[in-house]
LUMDREN-150926 format. One record per residue (C-alpha): z negated, x, y negated. Coordinates in steps of 0.2 Angstrom, whole numbers. Last residue first. Layout:
<sites>
<site zz="Z" xx="X" yy="Y"/>
...
</sites>
This chain:
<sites>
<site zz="130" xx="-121" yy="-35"/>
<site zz="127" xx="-112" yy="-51"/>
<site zz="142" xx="-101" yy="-49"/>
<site zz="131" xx="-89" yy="-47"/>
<site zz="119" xx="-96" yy="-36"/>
<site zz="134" xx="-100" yy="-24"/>
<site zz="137" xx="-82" yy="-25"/>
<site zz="120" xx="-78" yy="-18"/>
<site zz="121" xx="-93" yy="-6"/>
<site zz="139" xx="-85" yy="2"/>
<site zz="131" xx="-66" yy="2"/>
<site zz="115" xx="-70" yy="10"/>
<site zz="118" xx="-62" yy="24"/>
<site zz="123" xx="-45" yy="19"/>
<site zz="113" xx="-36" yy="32"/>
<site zz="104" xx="-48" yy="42"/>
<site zz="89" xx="-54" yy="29"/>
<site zz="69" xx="-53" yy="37"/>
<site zz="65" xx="-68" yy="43"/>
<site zz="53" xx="-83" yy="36"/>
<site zz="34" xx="-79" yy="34"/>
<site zz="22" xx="-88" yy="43"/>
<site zz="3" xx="-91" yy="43"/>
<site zz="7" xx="-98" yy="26"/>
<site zz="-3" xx="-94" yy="11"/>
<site zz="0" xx="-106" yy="-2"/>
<site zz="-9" xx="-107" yy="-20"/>
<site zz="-19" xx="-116" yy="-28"/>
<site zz="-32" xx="-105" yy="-30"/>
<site zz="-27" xx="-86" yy="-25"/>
<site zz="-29" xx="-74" yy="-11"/>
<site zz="-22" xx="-56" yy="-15"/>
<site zz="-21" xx="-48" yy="2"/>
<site zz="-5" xx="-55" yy="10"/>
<site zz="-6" xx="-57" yy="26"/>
<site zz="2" xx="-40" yy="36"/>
<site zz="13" xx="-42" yy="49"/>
<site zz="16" xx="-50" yy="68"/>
<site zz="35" xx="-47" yy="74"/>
<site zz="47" xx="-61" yy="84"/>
<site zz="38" xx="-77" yy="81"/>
<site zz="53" xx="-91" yy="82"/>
<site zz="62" xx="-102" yy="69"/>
<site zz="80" xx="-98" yy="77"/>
<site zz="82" xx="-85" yy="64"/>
<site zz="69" xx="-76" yy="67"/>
<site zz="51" xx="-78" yy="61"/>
<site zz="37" xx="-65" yy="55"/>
<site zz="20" xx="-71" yy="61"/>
<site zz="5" xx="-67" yy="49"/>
<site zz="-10" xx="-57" yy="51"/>
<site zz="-21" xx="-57" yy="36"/>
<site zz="-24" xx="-76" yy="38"/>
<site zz="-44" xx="-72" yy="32"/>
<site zz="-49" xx="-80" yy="47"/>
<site zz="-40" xx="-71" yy="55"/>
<site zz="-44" xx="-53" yy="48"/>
<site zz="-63" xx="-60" yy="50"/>
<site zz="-61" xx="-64" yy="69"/>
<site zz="-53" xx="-47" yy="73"/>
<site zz="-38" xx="-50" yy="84"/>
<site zz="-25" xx="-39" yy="74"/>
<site zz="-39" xx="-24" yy="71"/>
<site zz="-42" xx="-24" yy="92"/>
<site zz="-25" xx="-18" yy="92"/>
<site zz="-27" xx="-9" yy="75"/>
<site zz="-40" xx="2" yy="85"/>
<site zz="-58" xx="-2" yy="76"/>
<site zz="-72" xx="9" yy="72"/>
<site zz="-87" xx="-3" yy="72"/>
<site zz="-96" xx="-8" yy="60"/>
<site zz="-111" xx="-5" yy="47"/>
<site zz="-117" xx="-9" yy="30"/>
<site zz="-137" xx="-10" yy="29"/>
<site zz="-142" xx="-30" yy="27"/>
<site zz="-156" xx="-29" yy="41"/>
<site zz="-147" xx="-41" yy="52"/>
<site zz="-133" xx="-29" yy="51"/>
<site zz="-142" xx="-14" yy="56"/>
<site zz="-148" xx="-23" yy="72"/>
<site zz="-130" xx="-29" yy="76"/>
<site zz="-120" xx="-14" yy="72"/>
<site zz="-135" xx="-6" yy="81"/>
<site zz="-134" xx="-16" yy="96"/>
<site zz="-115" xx="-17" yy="96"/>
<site zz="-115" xx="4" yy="95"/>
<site zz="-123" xx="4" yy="111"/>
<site zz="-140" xx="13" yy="114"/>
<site zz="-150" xx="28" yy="114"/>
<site zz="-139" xx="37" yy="104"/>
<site zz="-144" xx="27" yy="88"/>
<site zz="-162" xx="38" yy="86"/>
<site zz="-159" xx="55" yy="89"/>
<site zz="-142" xx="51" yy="80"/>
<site zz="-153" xx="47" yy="64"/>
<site zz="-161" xx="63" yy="64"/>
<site zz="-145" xx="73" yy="68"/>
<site zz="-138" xx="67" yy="55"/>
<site zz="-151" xx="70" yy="42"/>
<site zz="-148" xx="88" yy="46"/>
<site zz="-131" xx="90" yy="44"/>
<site zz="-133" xx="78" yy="27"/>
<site zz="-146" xx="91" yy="21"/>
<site zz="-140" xx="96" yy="3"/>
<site zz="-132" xx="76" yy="3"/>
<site zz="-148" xx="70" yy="7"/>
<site zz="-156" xx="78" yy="-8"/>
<site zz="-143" xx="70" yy="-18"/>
<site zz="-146" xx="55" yy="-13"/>
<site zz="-164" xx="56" yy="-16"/>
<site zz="-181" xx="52" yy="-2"/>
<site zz="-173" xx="64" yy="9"/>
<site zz="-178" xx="82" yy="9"/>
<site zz="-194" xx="76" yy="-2"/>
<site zz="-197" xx="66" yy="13"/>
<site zz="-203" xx="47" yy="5"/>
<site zz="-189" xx="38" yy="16"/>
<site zz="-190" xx="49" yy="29"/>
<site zz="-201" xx="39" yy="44"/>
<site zz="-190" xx="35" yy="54"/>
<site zz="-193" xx="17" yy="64"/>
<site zz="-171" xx="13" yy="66"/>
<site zz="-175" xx="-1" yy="52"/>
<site zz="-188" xx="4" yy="40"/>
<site zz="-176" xx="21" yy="41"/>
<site zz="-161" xx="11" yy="38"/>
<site zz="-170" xx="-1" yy="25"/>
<site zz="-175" xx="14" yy="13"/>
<site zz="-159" xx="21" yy="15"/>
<site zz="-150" xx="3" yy="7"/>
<site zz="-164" xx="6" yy="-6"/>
<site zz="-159" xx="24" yy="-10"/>
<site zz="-141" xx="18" yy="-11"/>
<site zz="-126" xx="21" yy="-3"/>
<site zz="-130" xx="18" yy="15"/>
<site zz="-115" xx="18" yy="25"/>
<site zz="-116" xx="17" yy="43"/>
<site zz="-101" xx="19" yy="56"/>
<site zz="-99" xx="17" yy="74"/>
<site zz="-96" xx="33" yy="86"/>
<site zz="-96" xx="29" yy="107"/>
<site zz="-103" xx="22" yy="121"/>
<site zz="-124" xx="30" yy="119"/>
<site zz="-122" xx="29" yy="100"/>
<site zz="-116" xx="44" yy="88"/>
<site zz="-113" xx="41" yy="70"/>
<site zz="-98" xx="41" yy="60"/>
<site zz="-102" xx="43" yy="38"/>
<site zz="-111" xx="39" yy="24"/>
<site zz="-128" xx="43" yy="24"/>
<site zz="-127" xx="50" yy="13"/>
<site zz="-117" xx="51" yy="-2"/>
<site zz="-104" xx="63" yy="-13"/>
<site zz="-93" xx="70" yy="1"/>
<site zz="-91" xx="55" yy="12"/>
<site zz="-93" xx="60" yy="30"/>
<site zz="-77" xx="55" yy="40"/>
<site zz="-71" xx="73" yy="40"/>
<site zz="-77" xx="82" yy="25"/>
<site zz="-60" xx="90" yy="20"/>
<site zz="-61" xx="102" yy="5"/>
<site zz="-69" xx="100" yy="-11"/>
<site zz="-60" xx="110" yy="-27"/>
<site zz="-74" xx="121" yy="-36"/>
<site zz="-74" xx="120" yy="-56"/>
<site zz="-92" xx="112" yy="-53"/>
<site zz="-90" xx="97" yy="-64"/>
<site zz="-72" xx="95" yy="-66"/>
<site zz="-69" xx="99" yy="-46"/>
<site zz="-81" xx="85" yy="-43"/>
<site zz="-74" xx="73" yy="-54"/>
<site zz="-55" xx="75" yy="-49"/>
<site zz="-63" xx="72" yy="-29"/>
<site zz="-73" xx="59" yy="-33"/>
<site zz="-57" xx="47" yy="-40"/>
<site zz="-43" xx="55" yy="-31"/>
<site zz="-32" xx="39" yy="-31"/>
<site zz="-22" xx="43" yy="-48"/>
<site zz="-17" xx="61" yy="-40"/>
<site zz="-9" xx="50" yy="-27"/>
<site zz="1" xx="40" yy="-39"/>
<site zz="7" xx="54" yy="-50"/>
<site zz="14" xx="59" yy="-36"/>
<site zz="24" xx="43" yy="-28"/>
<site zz="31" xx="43" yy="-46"/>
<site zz="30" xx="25" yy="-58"/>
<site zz="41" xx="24" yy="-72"/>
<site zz="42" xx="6" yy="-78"/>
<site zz="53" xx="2" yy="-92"/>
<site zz="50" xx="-14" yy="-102"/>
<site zz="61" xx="-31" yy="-105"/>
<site zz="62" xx="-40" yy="-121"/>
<site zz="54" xx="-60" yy="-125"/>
<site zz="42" xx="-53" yy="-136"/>
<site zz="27" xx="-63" yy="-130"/>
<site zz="32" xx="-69" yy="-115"/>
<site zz="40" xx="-51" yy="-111"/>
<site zz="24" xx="-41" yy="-111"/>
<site zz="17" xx="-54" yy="-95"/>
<site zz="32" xx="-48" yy="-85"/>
<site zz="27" xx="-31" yy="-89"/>
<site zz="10" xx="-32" yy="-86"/>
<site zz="17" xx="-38" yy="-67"/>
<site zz="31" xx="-25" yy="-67"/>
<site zz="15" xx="-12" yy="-70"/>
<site zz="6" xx="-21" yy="-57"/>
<site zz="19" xx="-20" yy="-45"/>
<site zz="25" xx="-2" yy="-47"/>
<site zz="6" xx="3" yy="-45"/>
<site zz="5" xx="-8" yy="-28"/>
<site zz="23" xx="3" yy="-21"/>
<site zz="16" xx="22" yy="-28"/>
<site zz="1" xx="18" yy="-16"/>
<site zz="11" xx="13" yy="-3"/>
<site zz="23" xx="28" yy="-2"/>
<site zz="9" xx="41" yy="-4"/>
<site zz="-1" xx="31" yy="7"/>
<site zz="10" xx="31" yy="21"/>
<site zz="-6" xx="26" yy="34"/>
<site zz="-12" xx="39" yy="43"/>
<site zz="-17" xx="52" yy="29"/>
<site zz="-9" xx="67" yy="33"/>
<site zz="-22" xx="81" yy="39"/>
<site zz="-27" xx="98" yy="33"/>
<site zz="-30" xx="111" yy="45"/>
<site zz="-48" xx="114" yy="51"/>
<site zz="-63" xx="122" yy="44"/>
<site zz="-71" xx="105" yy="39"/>
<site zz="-63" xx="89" yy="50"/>
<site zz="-48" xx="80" yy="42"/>
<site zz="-42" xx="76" yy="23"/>
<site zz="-49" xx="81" yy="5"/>
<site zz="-32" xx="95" yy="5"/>
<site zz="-21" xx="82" yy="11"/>
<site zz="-23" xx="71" yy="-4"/>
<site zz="-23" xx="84" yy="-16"/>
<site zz="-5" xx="79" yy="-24"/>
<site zz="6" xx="93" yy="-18"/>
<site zz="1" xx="88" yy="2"/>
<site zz="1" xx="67" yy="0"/>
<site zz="17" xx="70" yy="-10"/>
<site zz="29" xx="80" yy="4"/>
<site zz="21" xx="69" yy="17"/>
<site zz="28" xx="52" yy="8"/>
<site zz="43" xx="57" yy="6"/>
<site zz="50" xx="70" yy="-10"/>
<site zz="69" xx="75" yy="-17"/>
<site zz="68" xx="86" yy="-32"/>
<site zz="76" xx="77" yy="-49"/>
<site zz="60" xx="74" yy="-59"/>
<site zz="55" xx="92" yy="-54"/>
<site zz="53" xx="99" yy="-70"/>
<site zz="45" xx="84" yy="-81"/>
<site zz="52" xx="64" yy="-82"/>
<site zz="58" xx="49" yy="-73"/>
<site zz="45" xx="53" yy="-60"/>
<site zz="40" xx="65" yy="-46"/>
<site zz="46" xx="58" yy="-30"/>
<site zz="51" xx="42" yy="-36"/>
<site zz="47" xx="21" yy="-40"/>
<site zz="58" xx="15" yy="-56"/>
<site zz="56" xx="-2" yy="-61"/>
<site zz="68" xx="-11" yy="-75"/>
<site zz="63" xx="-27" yy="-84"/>
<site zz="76" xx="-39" yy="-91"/>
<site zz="78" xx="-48" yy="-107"/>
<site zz="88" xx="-34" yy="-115"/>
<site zz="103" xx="-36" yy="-102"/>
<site zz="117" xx="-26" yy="-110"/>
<site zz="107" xx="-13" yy="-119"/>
<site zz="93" xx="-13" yy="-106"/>
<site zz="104" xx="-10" yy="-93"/>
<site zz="114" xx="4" yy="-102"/>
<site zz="97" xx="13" yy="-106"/>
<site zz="87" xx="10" yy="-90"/>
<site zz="101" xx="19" yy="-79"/>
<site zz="116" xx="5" yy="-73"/>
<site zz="131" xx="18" yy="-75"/>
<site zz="131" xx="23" yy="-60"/>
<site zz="128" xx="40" yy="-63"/>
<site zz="114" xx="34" yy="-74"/>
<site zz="107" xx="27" yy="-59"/>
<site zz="107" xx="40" yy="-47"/>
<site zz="101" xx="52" yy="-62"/>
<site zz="84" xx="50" yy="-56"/>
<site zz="81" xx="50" yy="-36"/>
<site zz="84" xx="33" yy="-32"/>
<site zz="69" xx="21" yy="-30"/>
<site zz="76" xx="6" yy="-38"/>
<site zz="68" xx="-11" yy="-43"/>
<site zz="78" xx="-24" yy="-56"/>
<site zz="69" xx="-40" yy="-64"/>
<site zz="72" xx="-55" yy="-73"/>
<site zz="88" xx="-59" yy="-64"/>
<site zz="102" xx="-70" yy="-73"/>
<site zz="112" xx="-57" yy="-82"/>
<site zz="109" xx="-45" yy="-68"/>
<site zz="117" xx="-55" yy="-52"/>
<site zz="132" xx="-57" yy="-65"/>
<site zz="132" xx="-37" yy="-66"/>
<site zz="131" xx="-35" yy="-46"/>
<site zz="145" xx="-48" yy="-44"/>
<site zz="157" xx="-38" yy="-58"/>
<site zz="152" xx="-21" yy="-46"/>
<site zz="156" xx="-27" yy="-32"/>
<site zz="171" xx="-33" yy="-38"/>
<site zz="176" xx="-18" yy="-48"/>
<site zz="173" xx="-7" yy="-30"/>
<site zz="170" xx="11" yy="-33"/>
<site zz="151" xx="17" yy="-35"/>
<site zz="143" xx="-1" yy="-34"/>
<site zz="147" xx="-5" yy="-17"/>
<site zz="139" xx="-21" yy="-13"/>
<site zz="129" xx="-28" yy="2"/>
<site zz="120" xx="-43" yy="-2"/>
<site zz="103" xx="-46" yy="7"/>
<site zz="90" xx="-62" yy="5"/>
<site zz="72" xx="-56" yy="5"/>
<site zz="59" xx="-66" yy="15"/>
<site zz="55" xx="-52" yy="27"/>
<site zz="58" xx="-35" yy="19"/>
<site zz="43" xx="-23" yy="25"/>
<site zz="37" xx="-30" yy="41"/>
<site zz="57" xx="-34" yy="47"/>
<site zz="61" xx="-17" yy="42"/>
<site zz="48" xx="-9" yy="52"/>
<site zz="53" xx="-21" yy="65"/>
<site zz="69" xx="-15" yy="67"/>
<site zz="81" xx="-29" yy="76"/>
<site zz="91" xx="-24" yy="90"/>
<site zz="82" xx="-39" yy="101"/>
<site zz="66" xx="-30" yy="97"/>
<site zz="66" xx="-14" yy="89"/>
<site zz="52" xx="-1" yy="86"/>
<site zz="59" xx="9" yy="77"/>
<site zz="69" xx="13" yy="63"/>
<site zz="88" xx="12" yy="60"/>
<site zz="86" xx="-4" yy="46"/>
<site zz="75" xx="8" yy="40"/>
<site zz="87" xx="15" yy="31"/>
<site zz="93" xx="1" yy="20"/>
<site zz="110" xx="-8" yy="22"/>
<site zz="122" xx="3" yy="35"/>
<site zz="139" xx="-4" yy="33"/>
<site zz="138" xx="-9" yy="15"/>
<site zz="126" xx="-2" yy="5"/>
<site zz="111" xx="-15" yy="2"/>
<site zz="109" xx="-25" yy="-14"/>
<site zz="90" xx="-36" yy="-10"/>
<site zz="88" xx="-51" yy="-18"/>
<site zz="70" xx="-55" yy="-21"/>
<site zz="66" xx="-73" yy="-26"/>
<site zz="48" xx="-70" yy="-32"/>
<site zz="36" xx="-84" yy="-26"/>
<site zz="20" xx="-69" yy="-23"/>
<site zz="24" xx="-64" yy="-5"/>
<site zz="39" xx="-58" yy="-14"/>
<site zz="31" xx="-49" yy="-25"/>
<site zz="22" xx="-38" yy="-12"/>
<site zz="36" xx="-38" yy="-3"/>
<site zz="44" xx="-31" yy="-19"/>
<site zz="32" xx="-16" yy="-20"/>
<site zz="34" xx="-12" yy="-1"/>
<site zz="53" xx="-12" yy="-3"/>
<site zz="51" xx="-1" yy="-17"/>
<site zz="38" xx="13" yy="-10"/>
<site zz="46" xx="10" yy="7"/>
<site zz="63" xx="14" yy="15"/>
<site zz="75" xx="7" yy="1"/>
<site zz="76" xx="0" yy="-16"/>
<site zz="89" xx="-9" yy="-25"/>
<site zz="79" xx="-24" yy="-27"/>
<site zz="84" xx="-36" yy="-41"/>
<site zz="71" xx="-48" yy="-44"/>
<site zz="71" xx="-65" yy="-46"/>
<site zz="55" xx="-76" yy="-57"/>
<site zz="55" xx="-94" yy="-54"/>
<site zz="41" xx="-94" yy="-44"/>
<site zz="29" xx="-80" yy="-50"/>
<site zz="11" xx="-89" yy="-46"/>
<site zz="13" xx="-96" yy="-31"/>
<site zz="15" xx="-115" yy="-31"/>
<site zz="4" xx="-129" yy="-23"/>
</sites>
């Protein structure tokens, strides 16, 4: 059993998240990802809690299984010399600088590609490679806000709200790897490398889906809809007697079964018997339901609504997340080892589950900051 892109190193020049998560993710896939960290100080998140024995976790979630090298690429020859014989061998290079860093360097797309034609070059920013604010600095809260994603989120008639997770950062990190995937793909048939541009901004506006269709069609932007979804109902947080659950009936025969099931008779009400019509009285088709669900526990519903076929479930912390039976039986949470072969952190499985191919429930350490120098330059010298 092999994963599908042994063989394949990648360069990783990236820091914080959208890169680093992009070559996690191609690292949980059999890429060998060498990671070139500043000396002295290595990626940032290094410095970010939580710690444990001095260690960051976040970094450890983010970069476990990657080897380090710290080189100094601005104004030491060697360094440099080492950093150009790690090129020639690699297939792939990842940075997230702002653009220009690279050029300055003299390693921008155009040099690299000249000298190095076989290799692929990934770019994750801000704004892109490209238009006026290429160069301006951006983070994850910066792009979520200019690119709409803020403006759909929270309760209605409050401020906006930042998605939880670091979606603009994420996001921009999964389209990175596809485009390095195609790429990789490109290159068997013509045997030459590719650019890929991806922007943390473009990327959230790519993920608006409903929300770019329904500002088309009625020329009014939505706003934030809480946990209600904007385009059908019932699909949203509902009150039982201990607390709010979720149903999410998104068709008319899904609504049939929740009435059939909870003994209200609205399927064949004019005010309810289409989705769009429910979406006109979603307030009001709320409190129908919740006359109903409040009057016992959310399990007994999520139960009862279940049997029935009618997507429910409960709304879960991420500690009662990590110890879900399906998220475990799925291997989604992993152990992160240190270097004496000990758990130190639990992390994120690897989502894309393939045939005949592992998927440990372990995942060796994150790299100490230039730790892999020696077996780096052994590989080099083709030790």
């Amino acid at each position: 059993m092999t994963l599908p892109l042994s063989g394949i190193t990648i360069v990783d020049l990236t820091h914080v998240l959208a890169g680093p998560f992009c070559t996690m993710t191609l690292s949980d896939l059999g890429a060998d990802v060498i990671k070139v960290e500043r000396p002295g100080a290595g990626d940032d998140t290094r410095a970010f809690p939580p710690f444990k024995d001095r260690k960051s976790a976040y970094f450890a979630a983010i970069n476990h299984g990657k080897k380090s090298i710290a080189l100094d690429l601005r104004d030491n020859d060697e360094d440099r010399a080492t950093f150009e014989r790690i090129l020639a061998r690699a297939d792939v290079i990842v940075e997230n600088f702002r653009p220009g860093v690279m050029e300055r360097l003299g390693y921008g797309w155009d040099a690299v590609h000249a000298a190095y034609p076989h290799l692929i070059y990934g770019a994750v920013s801000g704004f892109g490679h490209t238009g006026p604010d290429a160069k301006r600095p951006a983070y994850d809260m910066v792009v979520q806000a200019r690119g709409g994603v803020m403006s759909i989120t929270g309760e209605k008639n409050r401020d906006p709200v930042r998605v939880g997770a670091s979606i603009g950062d994420i996001v921009a990190g999964m389209f990175l790897s596809q485009g390095l995937l195609a790429a990789l793909l490109d290159r068997e048939r013509t045997g030459r490398g590719r650019k890929i541009d991806v922007a943390m901004l473009d990327s959230q506006l790519a993920i608006l889906e409903h929300a770019i269709a329904l500002t088309s069609v009625t020329g009014k932007a939505p706003g934030p809809s809480g946990a209600r979804h904007p385009s059908i109902t019932p699909f949203e947080t509902f009150h039982a007697s201990d607390g709010l659950f979720v149903i999410a009936a998104g068709n008319d025969k899904l609504f049939e079964k929740l009435c059939w099931t909870l003994d209200l008779p609205l399927a064949d009400d004019p005010r309810f018997a289409t989705n769009p019509a429910r979406c006109d009285n979603a307030r009001l088709l709320k409190r129908l339901i919740e006359a109903v669900t409040i009057d016992n526990t959310r399990a007994f519903w999520i139960a009862k609504l279940t049997a029935a076929g009618i997507p429910t479930g409960p709304i879960q912390s991420v500690d009662q997340v990590l110890k879900d039976p399906q998220i475990l039986a799925r291997n989604m949470v992993v152990d992160v080892l240190d270097r004496n072969g000990r758990a130190a952190y639990k992390a994120a499985g690897n989502p894309i589950k393939m045939t005949e191919a592992l998927d440990p429930s372990t995942r060796p350490p994150a790299p100490d900051l230039d730790g892999n120098r020696g077996e780096i330059l052994r590989w080099l010298d083709g030790l």
